[in-house]
C-alpha positions in Angstrom: 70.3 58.9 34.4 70.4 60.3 30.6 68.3 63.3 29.7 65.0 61.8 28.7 62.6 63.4 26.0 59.5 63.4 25.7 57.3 64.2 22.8 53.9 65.6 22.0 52.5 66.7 25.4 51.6 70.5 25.8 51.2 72.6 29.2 47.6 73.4 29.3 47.1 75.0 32.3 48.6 75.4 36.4 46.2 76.3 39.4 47.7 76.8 42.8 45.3 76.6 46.2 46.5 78.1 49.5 44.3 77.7 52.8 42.8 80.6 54.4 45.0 80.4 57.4 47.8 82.5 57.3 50.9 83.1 59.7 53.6 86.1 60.2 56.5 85.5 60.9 57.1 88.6 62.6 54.4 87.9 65.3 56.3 87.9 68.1 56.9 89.7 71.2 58.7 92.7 71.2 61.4 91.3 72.8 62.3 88.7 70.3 61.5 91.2 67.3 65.0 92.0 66.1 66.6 88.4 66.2 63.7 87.3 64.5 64.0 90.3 61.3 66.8 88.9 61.2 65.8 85.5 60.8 63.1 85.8 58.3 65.9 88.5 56.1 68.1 85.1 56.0 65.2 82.7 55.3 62.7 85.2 52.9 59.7 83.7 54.7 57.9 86.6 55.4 54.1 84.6 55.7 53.0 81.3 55.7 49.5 79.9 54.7 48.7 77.0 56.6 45.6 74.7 57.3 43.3 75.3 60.3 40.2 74.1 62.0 39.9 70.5 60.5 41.1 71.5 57.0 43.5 68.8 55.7 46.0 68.6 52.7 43.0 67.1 50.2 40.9 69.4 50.6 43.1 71.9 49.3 43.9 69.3 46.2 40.1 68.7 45.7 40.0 72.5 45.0 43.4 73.0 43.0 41.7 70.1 40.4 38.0 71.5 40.5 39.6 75.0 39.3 41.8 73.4 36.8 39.6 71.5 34.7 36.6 74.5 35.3 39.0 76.6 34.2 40.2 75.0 30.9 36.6 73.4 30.4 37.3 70.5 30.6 34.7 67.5 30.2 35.8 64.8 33.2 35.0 62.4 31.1 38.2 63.1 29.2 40.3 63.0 31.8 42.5 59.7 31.5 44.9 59.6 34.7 45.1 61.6 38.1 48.4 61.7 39.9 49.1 62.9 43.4 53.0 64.1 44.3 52.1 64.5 48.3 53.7 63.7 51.6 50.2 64.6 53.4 48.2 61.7 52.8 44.3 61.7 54.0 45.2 58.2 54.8 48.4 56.0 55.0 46.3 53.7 53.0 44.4 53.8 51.0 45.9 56.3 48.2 44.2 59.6 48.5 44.5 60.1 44.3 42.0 57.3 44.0 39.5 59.1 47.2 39.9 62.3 45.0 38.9 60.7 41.4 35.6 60.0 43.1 35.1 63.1 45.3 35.9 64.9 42.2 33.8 63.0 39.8 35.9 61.5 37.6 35.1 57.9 35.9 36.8 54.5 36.7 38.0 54.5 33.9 40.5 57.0 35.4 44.2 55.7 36.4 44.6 57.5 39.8 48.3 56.4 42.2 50.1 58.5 44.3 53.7 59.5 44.3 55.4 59.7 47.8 58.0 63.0 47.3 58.9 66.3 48.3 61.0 68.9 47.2 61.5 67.3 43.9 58.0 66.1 43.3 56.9 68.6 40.6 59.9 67.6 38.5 59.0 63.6 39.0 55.5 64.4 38.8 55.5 66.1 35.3 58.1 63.5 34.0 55.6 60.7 34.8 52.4 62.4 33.6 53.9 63.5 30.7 55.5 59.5 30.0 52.0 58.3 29.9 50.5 60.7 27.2 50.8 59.8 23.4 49.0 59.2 20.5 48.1 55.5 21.9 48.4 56.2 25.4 46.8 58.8 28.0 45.4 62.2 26.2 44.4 64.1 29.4 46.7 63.9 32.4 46.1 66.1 36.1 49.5 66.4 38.1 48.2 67.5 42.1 51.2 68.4 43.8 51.7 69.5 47.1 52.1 69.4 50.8 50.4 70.1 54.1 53.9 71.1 55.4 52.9 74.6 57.7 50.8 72.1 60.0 53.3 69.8 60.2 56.3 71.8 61.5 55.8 72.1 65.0 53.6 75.2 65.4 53.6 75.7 69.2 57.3 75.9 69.2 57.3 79.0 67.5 60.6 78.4 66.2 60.2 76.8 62.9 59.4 79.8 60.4 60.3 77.8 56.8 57.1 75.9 55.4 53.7 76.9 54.0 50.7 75.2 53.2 49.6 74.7 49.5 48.4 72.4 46.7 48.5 72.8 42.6 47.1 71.0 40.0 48.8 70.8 36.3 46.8 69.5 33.3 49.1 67.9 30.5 47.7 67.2 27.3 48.8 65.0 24.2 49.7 67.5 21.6 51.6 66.8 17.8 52.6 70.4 17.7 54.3 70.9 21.4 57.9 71.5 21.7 59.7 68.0 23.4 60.2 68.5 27.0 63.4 67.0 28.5 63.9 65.7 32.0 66.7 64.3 34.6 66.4 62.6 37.6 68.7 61.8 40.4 68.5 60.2 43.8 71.3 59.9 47.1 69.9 57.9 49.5 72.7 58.0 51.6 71.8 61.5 53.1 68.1 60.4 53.7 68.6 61.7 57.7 69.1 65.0 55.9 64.9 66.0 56.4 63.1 63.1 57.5 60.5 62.4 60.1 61.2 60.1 62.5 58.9 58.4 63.8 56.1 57.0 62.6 56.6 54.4 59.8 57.5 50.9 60.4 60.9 51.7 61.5 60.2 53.7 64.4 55.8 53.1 65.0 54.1 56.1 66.7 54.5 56.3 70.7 54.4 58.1 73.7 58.0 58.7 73.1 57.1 60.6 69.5 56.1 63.6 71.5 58.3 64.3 73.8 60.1 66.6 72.3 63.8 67.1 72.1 66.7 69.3 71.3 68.3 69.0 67.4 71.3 70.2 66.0 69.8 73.5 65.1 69.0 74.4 68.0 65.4 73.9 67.8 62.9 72.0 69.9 61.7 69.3 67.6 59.5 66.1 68.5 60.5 62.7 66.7 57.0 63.0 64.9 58.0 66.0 63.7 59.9 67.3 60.6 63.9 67.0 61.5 66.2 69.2 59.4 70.1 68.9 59.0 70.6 72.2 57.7 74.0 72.6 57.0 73.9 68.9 54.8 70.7 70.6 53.4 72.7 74.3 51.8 75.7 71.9 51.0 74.1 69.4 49.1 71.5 71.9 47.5 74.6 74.7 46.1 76.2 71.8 44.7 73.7 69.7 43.4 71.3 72.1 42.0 73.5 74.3 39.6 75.3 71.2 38.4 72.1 70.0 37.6 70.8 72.8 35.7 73.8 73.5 33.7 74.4 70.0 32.3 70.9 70.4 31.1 71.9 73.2 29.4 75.1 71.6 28.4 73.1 68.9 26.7 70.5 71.1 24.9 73.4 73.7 23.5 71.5 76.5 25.3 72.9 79.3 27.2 71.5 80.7 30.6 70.3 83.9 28.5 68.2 81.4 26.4 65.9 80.6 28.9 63.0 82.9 29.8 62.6 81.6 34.1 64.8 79.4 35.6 61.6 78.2 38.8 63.6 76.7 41.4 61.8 74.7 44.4 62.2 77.5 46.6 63.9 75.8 49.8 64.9 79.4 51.1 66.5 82.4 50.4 70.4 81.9 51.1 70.5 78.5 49.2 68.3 80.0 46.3 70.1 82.9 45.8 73.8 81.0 45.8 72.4 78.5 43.2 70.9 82.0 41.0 74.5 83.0 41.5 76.3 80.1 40.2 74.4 79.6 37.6 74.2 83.4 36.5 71.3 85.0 34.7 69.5 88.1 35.8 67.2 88.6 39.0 64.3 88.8 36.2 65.1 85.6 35.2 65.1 84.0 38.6 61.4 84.7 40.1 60.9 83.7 44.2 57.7 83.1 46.4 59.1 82.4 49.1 58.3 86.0 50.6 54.3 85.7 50.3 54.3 81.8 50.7 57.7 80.2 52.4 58.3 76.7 51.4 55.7 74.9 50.4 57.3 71.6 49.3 56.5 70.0 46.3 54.2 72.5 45.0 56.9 75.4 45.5 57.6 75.5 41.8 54.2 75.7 40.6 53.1 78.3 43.3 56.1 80.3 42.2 54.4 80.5 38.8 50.9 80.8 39.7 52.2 83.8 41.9 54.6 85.5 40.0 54.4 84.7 36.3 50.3 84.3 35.8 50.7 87.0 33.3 53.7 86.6 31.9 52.4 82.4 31.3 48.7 83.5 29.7 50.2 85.6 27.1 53.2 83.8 25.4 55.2 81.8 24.4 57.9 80.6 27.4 61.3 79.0 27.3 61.3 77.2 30.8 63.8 75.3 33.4 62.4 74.0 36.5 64.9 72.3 38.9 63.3 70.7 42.4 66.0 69.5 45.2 65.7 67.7 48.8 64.2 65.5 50.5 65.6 62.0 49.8 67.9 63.3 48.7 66.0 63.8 45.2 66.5 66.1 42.6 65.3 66.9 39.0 65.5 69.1 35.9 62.5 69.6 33.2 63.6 72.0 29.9 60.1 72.5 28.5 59.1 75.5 26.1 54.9 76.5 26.5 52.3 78.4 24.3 50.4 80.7 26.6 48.3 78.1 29.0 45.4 78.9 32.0 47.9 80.1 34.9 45.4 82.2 37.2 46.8 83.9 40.4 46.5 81.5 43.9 43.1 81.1 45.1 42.0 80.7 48.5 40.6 78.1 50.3 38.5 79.2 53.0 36.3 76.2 54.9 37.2 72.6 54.2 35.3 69.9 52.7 32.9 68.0 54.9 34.0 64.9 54.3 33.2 62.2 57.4 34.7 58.6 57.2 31.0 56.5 57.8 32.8 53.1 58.9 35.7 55.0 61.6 34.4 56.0 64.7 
């Protein structure tokens, strides 16, 4: 795929949304307390929000947006499409962006589909919201991104010490005066086993057999309705991919790595982060991480990165941006954008879910 730009469409604002719930990673009996330091030096995942007691991955999204469009003022009325990057449906049907543009009172005249990705998804996700807005097309576009990925992982196993809970919403707006914004896409199917579920699609339906658990190449006691990770595949084809990815984007905009202010990577963990930061070159400064606070938190690891670390830095000037998102799929992406200052307030937290009861499901 060619570098695609994309005219006319300005950054207006990020919000970020973490559940209340919160687990250490050091929690363990004595016993196990050095080998797992040592684990979580490796990894960087210090602590991990995650949802409890009945709160689910739209509720969290329901927040992000009701923040966002507070927070820049906006009138729902303007809003023209709602987009949801998620692997944590409320339901596998219907989509859950069209049960949020009602729960969140937005008109039918909205456009609301979801977008079934991961690691990548912000990338994807800003590439399609910002396709639609133009100066006959979409003016005001939400991005919800995000996974329910901490209560997914197998919690009882105790094992599993990578992903964390979140959701963010990005407003993009048509704008004459914004810098372009450049994008590039690329898919390999062929390593799909890489991080996949199992069971639980058509392939493979739900079963007694989906929880029995069983022993994976890691080591780790994981059931086939769980989350199945090849990790070695995963920190080959992320130190390869990623970096070549990032510098032919470079390459093709004649900018050098000191030209850019942050290089936000989806923040997969901290071995495979810091050998792409090191291929690529760059200061530490330039290269900000989450994954300490927050671990993984899938899609929405590059826009929790910012809400997190660079809400100051985002609200006051002018930025010089390059976001790359890797995995699952395999996917990845690169966006070159450059911002005015936007609304980028620190992570707020979710604390009780919405009530929200299906009346026809008993």
């Amino acid at each position: 795929m060619a570098v695609v730009r994309l005219d006319h469409v300005a950054l207006r604002g990020i919000t970020t949304v973490v559940p209340g719930g919160r687990l250490d990673n050091l929690a363990v009996p004595q016993e196990q307390l050095a080998q797992r330091e040592r684990l979580v030096r490796n990894v960087g995942v210090r602590w991990r929000p995650y949802c409890d007691e009945g709160m689910i991955f739209s509720d969290l999204a329901q927040h992000a947006a009701e923040k966002l469009i507070a927070g820049l003022g906006w009138d729902k009325a303007s809003i023209d499409a709602l987009i949801l990057v998620t692997q944590s449906p409320e339901f596998l049907i219907p989509a859950t962006a069209i049960i949020l543009q009602d729960r969140l009172g937005l008109p039918e005249t909205t456009a609301a589909f979801d977008i079934n990705l991961g690691c990548s998804g912000y990338t994807y996700g800003i590439f399609n919201a910002a396709a639609l807005v133009g100066e006959h097309r979409f003016r005001r576009v939400l991005v919800l991104v995000g996974d329910q990925a901490a209560s997914n992982d197998g919690l009882d196993n105790g094992r599993d010490i990578l992903f964390g809970d979140a959701c963010t919403a990005t407003a993009l707006e048509f704008d004459p005066q914004a810098k372009p914004l450049y994008f590039e896409g690329f898919s390999d199917g062929s390593g799909y086993e890489a991080i996949i579920i199992p069971h639980g699609g058509k392939r493979y339906p739900p079963g007694e057999d989906s929880r029995r658990p069983r022993l994976c190449a890691d080591g780790v006691q994981r059931r086939p309705d769980d989350v199945w990770l090849d990790g070695p595949a995963i920190l080959s084809f992320s130190t390869l991919r990623a970096p070549q990815a990032i510098r032919r984007m470079l390459d093709h905009l004649g900018s050098e790595v000191a030209d850019v202010d942050y290089f936000v990577m989806h923040q997969a963990n901290r071995m495979i982060n810091n050998t792409i930061r090191q291929k690529v070159g760059g200061s530490p400064a330039q290269w900000p991480s989450s994954l300490e606070q927050y671990g993984n938190t899938s899609s929405a690891s590059i826009p929790v990165t910012i809400s997190s670390q660079l809400s100051a830095a985002a609200q006051e000037r002018s930025l010089r941006w390059l976001w790359c998102g890797f995995g699952i799929g395999l996917s990845w992406g690169t966006l070159s954008l450059q911002t005015e200052p936007f609304y980028a307030p620190a992570p707020f937290v979710l604390e009780h879910r919405y009530d929200f009861q299906p009346t026809r499901i008993s």
